[in-house]
KOLMAR-866290 format. One line per field, with one value per residue: residue in three letters; chain; z, x, y of N, C-alpha, C in turn. Coordinates in nm, 4 decimals. Layout:
residu: (ALA_...)
chaine: (A_...)
n.z: (Z_...)
n.x: (X_...)
n.y: (Y_...)
ca.z: (Z_...)
ca.x: (X_...)
ca.y: (Y_...)
c.z: (Z_...)
c.x: (X_...)
c.y: (Y_...)
END
This chain:
residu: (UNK_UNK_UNK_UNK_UNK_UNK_UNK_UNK_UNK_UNK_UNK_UNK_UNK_UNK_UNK_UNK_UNK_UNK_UNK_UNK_UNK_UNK_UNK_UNK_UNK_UNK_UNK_UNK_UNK_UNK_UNK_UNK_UNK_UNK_UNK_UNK_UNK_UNK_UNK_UNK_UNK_UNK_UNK_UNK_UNK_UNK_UNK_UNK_UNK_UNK_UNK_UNK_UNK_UNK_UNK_UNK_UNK_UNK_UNK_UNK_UNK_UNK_UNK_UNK_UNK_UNK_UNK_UNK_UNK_UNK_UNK_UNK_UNK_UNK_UNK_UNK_UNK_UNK_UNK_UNK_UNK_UNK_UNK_UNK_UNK_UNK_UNK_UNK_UNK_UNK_UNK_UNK_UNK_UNK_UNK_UNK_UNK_UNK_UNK_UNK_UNK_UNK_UNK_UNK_UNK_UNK_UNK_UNK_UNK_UNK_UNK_UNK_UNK_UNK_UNK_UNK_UNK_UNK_UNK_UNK_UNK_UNK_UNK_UNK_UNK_UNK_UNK_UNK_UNK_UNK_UNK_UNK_UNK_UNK_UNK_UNK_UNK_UNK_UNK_UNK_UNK_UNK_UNK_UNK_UNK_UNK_UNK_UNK_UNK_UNK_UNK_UNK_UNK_UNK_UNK_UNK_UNK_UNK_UNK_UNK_UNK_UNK_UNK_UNK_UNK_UNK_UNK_UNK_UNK_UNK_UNK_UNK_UNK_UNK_UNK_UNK_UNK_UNK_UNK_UNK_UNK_UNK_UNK_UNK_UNK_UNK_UNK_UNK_UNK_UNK_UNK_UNK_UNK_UNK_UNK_UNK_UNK_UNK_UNK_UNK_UNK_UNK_UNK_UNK_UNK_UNK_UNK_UNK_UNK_UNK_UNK_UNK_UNK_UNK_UNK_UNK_UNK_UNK_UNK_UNK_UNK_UNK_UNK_UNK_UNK)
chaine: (A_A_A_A_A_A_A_A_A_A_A_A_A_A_A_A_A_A_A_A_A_A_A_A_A_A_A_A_A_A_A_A_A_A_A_A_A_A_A_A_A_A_A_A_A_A_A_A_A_A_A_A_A_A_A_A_A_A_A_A_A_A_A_A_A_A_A_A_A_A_A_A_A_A_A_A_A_A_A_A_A_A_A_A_A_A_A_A_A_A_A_A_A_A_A_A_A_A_A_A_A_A_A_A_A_A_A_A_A_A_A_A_A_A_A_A_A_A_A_A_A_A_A_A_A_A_A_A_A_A_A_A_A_A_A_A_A_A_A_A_A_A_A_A_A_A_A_A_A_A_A_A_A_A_A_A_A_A_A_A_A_A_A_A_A_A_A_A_A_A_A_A_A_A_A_A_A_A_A_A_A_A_A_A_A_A_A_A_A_A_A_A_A_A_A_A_A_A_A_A_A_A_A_A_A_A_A_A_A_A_A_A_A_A_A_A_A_A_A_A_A_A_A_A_A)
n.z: (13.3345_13.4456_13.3008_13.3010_13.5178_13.5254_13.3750_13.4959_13.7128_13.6090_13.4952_13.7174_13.8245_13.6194_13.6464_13.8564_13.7722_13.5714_13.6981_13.8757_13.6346_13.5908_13.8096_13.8317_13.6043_13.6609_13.8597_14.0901_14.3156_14.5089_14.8374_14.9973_14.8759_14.9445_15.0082_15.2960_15.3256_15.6026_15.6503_15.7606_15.6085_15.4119_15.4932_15.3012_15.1982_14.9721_14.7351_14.7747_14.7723_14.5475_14.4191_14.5159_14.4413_14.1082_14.1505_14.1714_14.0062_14.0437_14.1049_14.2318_14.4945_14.5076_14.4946_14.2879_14.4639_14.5780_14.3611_14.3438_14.5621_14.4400_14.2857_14.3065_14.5485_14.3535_14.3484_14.2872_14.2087_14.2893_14.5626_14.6827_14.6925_14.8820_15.1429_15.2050_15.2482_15.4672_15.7175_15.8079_16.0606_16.2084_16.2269_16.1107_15.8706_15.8870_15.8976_15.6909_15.4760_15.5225_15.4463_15.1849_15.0970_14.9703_14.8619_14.9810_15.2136_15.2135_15.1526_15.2754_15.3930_15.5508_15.4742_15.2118_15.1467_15.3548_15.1223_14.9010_14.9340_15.0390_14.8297_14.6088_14.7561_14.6924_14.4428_14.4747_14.4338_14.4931_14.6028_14.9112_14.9474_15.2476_15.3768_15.5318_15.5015_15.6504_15.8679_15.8320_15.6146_15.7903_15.7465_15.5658_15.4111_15.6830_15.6812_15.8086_15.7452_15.8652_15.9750_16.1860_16.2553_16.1465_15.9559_15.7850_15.7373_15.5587_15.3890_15.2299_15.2027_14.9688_14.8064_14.7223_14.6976_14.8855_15.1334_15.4351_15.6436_15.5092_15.4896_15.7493_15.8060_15.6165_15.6818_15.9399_15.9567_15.7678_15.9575_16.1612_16.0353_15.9458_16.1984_16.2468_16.0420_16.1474_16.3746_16.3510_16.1684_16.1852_16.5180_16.5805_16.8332_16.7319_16.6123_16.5983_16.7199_16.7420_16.5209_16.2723_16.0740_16.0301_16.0807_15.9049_16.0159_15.8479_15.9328_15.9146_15.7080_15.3280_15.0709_14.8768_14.9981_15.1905_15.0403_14.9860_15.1978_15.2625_15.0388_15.0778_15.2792_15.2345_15.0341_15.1974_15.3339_15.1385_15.0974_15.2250_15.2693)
n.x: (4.3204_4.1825_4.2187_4.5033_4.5472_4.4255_4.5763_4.8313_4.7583_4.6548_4.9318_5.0810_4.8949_4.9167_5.1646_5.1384_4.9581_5.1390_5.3520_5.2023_5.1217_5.3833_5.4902_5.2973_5.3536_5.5871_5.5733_5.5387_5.3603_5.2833_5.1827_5.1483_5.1530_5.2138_5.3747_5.4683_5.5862_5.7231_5.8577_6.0874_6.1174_6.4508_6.5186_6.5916_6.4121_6.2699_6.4151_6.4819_6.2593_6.1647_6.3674_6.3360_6.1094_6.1787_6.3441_6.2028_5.9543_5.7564_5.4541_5.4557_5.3434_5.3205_5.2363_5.1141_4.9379_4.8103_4.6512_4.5071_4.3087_4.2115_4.0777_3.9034_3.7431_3.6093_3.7061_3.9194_4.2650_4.4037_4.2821_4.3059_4.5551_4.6064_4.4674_4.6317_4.8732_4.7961_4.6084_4.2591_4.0877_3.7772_3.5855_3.7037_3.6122_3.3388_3.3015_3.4218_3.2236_2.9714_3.0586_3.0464_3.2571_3.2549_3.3409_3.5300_3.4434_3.3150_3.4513_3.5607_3.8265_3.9674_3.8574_3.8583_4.0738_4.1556_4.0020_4.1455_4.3411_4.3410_4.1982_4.4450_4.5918_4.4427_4.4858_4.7437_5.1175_5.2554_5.3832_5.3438_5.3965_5.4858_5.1739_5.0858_4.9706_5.0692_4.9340_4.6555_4.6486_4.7413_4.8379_5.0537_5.3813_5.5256_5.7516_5.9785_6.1614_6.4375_6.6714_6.9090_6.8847_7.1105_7.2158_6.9818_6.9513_7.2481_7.1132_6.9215_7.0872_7.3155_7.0956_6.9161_6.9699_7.0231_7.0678_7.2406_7.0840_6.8450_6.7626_6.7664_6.5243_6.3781_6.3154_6.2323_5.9578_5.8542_5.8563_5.6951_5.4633_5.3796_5.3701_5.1425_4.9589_4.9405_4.8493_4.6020_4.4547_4.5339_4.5438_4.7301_5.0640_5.3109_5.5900_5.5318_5.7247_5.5860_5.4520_5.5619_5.7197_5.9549_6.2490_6.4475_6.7532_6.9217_7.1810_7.3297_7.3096_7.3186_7.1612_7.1381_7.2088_6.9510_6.7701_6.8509_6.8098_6.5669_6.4130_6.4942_6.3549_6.1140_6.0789_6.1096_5.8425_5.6594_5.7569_5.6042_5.3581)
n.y: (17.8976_17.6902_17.4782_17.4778_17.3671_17.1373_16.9989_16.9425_16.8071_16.5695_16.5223_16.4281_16.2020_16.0285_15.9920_15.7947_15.5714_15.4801_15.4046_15.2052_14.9960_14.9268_14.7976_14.5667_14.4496_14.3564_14.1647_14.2840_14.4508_14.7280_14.7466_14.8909_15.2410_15.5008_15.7760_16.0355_16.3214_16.5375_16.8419_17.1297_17.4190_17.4576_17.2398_17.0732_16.8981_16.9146_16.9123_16.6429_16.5051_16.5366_16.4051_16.1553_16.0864_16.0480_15.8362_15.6208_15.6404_15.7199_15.9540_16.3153_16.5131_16.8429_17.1962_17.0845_16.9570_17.1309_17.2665_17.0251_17.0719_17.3193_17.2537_17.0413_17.1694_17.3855_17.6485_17.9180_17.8892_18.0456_18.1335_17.8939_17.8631_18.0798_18.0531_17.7765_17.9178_18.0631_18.0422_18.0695_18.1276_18.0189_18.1611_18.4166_18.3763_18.3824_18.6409_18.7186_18.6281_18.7594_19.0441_19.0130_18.8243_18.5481_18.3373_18.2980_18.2473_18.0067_17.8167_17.5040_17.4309_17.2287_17.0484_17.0063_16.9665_16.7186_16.5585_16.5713_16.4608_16.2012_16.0991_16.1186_15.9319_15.6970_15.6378_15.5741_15.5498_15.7370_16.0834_16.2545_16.6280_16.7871_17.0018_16.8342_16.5600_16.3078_16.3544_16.2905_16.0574_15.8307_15.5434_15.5610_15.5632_15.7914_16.0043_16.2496_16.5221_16.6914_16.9532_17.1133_17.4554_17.6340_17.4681_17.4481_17.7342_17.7732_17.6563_17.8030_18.0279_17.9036_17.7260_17.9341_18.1527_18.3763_18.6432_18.5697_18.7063_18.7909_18.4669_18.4236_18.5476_18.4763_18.1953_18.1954_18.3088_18.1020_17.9236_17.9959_18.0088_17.7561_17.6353_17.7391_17.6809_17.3776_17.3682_17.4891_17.3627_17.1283_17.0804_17.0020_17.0873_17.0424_16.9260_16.6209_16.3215_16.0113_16.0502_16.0234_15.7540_15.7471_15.9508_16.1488_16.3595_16.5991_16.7015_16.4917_16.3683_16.3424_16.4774_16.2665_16.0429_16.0500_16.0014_15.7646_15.5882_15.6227_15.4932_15.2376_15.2049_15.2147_14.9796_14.7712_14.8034_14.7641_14.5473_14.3945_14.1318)
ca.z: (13.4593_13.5129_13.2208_13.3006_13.7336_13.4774_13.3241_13.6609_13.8388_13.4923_13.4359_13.7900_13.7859_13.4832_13.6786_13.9480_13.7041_13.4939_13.8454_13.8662_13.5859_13.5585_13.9559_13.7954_13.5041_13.6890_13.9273_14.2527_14.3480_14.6098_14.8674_15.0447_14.8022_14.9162_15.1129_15.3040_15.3901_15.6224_15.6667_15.7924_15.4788_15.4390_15.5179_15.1554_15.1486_14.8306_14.6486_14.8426_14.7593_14.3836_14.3730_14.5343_14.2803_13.9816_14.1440_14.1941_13.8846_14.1675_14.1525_14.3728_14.4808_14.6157_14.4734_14.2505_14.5571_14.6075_14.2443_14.3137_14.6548_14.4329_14.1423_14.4350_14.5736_14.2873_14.3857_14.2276_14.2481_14.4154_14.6894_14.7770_14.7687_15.0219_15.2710_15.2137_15.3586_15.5894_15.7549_15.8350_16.1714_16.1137_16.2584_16.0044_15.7530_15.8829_15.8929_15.4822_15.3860_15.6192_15.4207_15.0461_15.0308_15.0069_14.7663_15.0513_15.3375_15.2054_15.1686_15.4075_15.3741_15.6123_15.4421_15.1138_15.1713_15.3493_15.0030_14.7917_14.9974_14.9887_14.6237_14.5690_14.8309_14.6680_14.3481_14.4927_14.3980_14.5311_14.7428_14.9011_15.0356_15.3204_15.3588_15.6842_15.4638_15.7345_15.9559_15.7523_15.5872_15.9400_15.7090_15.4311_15.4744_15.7099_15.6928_15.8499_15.7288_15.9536_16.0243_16.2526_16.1538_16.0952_15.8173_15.6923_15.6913_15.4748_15.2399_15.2062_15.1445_14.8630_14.7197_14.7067_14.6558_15.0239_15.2429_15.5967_15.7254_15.4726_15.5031_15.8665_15.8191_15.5432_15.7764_16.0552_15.9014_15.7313_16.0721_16.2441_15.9374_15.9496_16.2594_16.2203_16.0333_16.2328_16.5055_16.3082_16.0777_16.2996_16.6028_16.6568_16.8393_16.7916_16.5857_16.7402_16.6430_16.6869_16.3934_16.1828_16.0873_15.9936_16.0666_15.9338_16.1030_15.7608_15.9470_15.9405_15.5890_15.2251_15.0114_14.8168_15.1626_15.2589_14.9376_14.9642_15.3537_15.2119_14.9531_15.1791_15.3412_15.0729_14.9657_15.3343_15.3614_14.9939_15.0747_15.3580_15.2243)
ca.x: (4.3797_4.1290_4.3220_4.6654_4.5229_4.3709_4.6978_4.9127_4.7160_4.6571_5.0402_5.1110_4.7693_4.9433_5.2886_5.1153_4.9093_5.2424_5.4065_5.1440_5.1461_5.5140_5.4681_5.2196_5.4451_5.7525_5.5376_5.6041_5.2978_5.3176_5.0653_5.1576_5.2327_5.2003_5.4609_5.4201_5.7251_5.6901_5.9450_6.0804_6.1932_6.5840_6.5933_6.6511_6.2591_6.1574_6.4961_6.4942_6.1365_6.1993_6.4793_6.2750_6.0376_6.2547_6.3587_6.0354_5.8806_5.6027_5.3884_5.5089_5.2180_5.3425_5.2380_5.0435_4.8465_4.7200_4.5594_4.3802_4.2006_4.1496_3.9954_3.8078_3.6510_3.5396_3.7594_4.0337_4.3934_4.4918_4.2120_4.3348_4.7156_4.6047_4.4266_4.7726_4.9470_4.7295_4.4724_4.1730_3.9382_3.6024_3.5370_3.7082_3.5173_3.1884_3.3065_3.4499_3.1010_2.8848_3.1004_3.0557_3.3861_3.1560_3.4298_3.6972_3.3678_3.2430_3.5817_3.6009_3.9654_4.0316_3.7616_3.8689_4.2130_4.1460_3.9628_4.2742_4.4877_4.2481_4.1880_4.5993_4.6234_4.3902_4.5287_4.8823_5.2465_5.2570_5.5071_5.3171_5.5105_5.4029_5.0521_5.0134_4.9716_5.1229_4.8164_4.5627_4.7338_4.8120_4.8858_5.1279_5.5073_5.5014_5.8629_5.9812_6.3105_6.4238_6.7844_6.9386_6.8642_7.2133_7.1791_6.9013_7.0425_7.3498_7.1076_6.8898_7.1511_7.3017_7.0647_6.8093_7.1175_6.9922_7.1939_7.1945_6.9745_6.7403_6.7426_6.7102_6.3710_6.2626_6.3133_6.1473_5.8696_5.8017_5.8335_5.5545_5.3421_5.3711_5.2811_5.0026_4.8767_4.9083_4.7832_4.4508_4.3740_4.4850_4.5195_4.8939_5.0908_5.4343_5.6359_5.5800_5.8033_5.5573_5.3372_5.6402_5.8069_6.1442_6.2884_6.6541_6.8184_7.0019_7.2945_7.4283_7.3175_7.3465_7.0380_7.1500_7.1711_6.8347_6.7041_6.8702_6.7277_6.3811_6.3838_6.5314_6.1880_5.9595_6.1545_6.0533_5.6750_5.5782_5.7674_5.5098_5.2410)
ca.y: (17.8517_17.5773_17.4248_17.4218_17.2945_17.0165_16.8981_16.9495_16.6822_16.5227_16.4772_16.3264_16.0518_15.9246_15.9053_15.6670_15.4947_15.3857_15.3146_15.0757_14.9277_14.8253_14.7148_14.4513_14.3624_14.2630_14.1079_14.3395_14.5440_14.7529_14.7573_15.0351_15.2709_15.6467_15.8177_16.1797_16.3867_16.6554_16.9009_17.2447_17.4877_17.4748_17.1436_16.9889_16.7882_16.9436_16.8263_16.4671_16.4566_16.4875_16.2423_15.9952_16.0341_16.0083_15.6785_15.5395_15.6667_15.7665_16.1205_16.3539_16.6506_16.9648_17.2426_17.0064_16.9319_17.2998_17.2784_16.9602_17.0563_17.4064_17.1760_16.9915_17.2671_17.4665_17.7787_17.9283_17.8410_18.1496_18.1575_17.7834_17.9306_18.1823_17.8988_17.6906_17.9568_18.1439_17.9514_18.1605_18.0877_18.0022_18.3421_18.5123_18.2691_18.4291_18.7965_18.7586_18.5876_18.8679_19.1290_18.9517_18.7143_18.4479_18.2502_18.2317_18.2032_17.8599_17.7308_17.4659_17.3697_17.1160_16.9052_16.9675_16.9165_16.5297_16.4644_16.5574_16.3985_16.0574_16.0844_16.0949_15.8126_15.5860_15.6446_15.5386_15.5210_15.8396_16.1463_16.3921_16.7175_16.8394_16.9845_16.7890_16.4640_16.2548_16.3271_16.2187_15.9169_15.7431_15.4409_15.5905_15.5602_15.9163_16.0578_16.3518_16.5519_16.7998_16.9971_17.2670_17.6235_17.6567_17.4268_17.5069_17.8863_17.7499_17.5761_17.9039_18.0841_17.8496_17.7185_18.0376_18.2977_18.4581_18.6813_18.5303_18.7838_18.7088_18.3456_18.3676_18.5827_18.3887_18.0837_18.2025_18.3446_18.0015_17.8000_18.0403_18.0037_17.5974_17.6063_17.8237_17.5696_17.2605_17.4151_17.5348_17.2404_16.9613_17.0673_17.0387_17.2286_17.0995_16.7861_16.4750_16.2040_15.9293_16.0387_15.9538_15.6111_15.7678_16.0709_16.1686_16.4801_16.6196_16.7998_16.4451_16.2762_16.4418_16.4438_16.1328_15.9804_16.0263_15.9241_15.5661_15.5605_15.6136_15.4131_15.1079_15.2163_15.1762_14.8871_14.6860_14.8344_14.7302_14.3722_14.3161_14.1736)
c.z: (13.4965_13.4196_13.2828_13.4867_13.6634_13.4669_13.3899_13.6992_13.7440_13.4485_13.6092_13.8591_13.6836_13.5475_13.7779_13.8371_13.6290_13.6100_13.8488_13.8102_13.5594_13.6705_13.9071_13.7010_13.5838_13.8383_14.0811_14.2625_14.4655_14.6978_14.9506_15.0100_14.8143_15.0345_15.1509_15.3558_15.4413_15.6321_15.7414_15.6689_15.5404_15.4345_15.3959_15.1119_15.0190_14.7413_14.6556_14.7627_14.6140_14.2981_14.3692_14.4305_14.1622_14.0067_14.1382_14.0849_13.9921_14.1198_14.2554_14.3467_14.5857_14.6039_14.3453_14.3353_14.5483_14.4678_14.2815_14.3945_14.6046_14.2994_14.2632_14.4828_14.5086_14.3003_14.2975_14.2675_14.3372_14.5695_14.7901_14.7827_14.9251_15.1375_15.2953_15.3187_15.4767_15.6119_15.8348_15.9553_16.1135_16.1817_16.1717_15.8598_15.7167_15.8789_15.7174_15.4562_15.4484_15.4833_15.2016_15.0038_15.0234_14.9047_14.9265_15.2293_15.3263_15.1433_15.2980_15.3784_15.4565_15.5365_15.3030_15.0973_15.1916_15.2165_14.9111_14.8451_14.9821_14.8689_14.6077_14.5897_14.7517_14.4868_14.3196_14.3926_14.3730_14.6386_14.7121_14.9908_15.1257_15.3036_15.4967_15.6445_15.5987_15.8858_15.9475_15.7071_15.7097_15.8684_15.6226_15.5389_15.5474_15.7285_15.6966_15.8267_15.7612_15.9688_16.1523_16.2041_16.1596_15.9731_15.7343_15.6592_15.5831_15.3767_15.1621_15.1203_14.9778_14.7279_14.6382_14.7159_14.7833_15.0904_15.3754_15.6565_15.6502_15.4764_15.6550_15.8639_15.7627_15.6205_15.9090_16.0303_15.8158_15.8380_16.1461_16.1476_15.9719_16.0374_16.3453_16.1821_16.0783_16.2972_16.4200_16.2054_16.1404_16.3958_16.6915_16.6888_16.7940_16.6345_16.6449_16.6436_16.6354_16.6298_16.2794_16.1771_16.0642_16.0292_16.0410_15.9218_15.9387_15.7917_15.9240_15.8076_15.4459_15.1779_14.9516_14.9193_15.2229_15.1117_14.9292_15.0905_15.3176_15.1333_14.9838_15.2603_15.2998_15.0606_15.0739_15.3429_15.2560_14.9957_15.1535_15.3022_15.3398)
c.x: (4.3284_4.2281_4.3981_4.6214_4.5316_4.4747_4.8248_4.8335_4.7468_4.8080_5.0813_5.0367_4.8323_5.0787_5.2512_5.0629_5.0458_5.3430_5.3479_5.1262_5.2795_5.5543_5.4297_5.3015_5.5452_5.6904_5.5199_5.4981_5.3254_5.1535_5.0445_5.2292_5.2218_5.3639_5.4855_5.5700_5.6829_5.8438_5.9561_6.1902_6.3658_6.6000_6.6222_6.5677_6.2451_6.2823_6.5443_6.3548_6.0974_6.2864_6.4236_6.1659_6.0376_6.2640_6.2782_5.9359_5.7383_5.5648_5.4260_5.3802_5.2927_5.2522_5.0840_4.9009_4.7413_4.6099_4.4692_4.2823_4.1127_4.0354_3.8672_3.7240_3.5615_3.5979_3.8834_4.1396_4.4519_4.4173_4.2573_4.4990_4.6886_4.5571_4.5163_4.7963_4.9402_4.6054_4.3783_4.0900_3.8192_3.5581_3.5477_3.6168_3.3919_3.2065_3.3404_3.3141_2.9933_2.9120_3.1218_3.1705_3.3089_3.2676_3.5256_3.5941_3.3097_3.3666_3.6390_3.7429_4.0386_3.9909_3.8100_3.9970_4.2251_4.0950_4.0750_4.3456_4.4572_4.2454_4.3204_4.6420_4.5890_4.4181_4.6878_4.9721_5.2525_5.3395_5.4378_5.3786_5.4379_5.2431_4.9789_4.9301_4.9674_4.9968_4.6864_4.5480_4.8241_4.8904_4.9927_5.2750_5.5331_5.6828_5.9101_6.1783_6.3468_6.5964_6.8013_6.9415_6.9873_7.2222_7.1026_6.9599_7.1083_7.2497_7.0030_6.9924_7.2544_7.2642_6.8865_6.8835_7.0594_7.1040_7.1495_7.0816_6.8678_6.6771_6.6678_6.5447_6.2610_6.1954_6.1736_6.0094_5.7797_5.7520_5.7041_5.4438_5.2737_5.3320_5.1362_4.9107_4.8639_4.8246_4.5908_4.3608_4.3969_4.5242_4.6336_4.9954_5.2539_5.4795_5.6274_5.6296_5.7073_5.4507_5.4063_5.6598_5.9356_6.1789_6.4616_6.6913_6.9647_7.1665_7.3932_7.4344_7.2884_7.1479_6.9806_7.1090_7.0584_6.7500_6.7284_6.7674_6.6094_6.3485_6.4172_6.3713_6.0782_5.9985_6.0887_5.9052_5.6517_5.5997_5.6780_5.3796_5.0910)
c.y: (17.7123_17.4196_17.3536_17.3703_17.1313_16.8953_16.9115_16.7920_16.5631_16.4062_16.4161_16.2328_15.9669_15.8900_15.7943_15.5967_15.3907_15.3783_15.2013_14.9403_14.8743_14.7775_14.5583_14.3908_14.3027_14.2033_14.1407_14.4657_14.5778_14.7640_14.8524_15.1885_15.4302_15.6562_15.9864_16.2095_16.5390_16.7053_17.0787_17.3071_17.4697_17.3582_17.0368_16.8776_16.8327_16.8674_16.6709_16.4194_16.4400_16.4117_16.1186_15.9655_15.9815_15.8943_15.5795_15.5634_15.6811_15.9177_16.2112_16.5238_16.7423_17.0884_17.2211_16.9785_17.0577_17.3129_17.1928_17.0199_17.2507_17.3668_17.0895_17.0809_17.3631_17.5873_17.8065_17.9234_17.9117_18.1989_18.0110_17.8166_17.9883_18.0900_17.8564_17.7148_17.9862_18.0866_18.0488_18.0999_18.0813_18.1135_18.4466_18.4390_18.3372_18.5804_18.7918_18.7165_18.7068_19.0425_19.1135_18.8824_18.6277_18.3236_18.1548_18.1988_18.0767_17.7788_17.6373_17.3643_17.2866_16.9750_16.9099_16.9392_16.7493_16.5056_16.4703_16.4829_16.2163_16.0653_16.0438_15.9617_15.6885_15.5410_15.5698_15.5638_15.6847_15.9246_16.2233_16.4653_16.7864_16.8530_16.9128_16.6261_16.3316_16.2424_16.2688_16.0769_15.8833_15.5767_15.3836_15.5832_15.7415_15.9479_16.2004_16.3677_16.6895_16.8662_17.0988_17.3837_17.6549_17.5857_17.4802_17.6738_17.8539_17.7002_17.6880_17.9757_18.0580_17.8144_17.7973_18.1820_18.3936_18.4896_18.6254_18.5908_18.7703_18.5458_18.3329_18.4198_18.5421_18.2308_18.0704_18.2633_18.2071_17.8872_17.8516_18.0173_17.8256_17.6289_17.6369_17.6994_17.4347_17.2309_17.4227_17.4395_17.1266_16.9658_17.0287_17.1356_17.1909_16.9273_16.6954_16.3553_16.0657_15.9328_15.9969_15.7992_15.6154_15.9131_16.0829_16.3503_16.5177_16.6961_16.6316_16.3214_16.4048_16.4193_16.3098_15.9832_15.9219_15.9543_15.7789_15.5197_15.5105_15.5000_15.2392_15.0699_15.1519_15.0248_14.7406_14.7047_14.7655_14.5934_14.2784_14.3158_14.1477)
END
């Protein structure tokens, strides 16, 4: 397992690195080269967020992410899954280590989280997905992609073969989780628009759409030197 965490992170360090270098060849580094996308499930971030990648020949950490800060910490992949999702009080922290969890009681996952997220950063030419990126990196392009739960419903259902009634529970079950964790790692209770620099409302642009937006984005930040 520690392996395949290895050559996950492994294989998108080498996609910023050769971002970088063909920045420097054609003469156009970027100097602000990360960009965080938060989102609410349904709303079509994870397939925006891998377009924009392709176009940018950038790293993109989602899922990716969760390995490094479980390669960071010394823990295993599936004890930093479970943190992801379910963020534990430092109460329950001291009742699992009292009771011998002592793996998932000296897991301090806010702190090892900012270091993955810094490490990625400083590594640049980088998309990270959620994760709460956007709070951390106050300086990265922060973009927020959001719909109406009627959308998102339709894109559940679509493009995750869900019956409505599942979509809506999977939905809502994901939005109390998110902001489970906001709330418990940084201390938010809610979206606020000016932690972003962009936000586009998908009930009224396609995926392709938002991918040009963004990349118009990038395109202005990286020209400022």
């Amino acid at each position: 397992m520690a392996r395949y965490i290895e050559q996950l992170v492994s294989e998108q360090v080498g996609r910023s690195e050769l971002a970088r270098q063909r920045e420097k060849v054609n003469g156009k580094p970027c100097d602000h080269s990360v960009v965080t996308i938060s989102r609410r499930m349904g709303s079509g971030a994870r397939i925006i967020a891998q377009k924009l990648a392709d176009e940018l020949g950038w790293s993109l950490w989602d899922k990716e992410l969760v390995n490094a800060i479980a390669d960071n910490a010394h823990v295993s992949q599936k004890v930093a899954q479970e943190f992801d999702e379910h963020t534990m009080s430092e109460i329950e922290l001291f009742a699992r280590g009292m009771f011998g969890d002592h793996e998932r009681a000296g897991f301090l996952y806010p702190k090892h989280l900012a270091k993955a997220v810094k490490s990625i950063a400083k590594i640049g030419n980088a998309i990270i997905l959620g994760r709460g990126a956007n709070f951390i990196l106050q300086d990265a392009l922060n973009i927020r992609i959001d719909a109406s739960d009627e959308r998102r419903i339709e894109n559940m259902m679509r493009y995750e073969e869900m019956t409505r009634d599942d979509a809506i529970a999977k939905l809502h079950d994901s939005d109390r989780e998110r902001q489970h964790f906001a709330e418990n790692v940084f201390g938010r209770d809610r979206a606020e628009s000016a932690v972003y620099d962009l936000t586009i409302w998908m009930d009224k642009f396609t995926n392709d759409d938002a991918v040009k937006i963004i990349l118009e984005a990038v395109k202005a930040r990286c020209g400022r030197k």
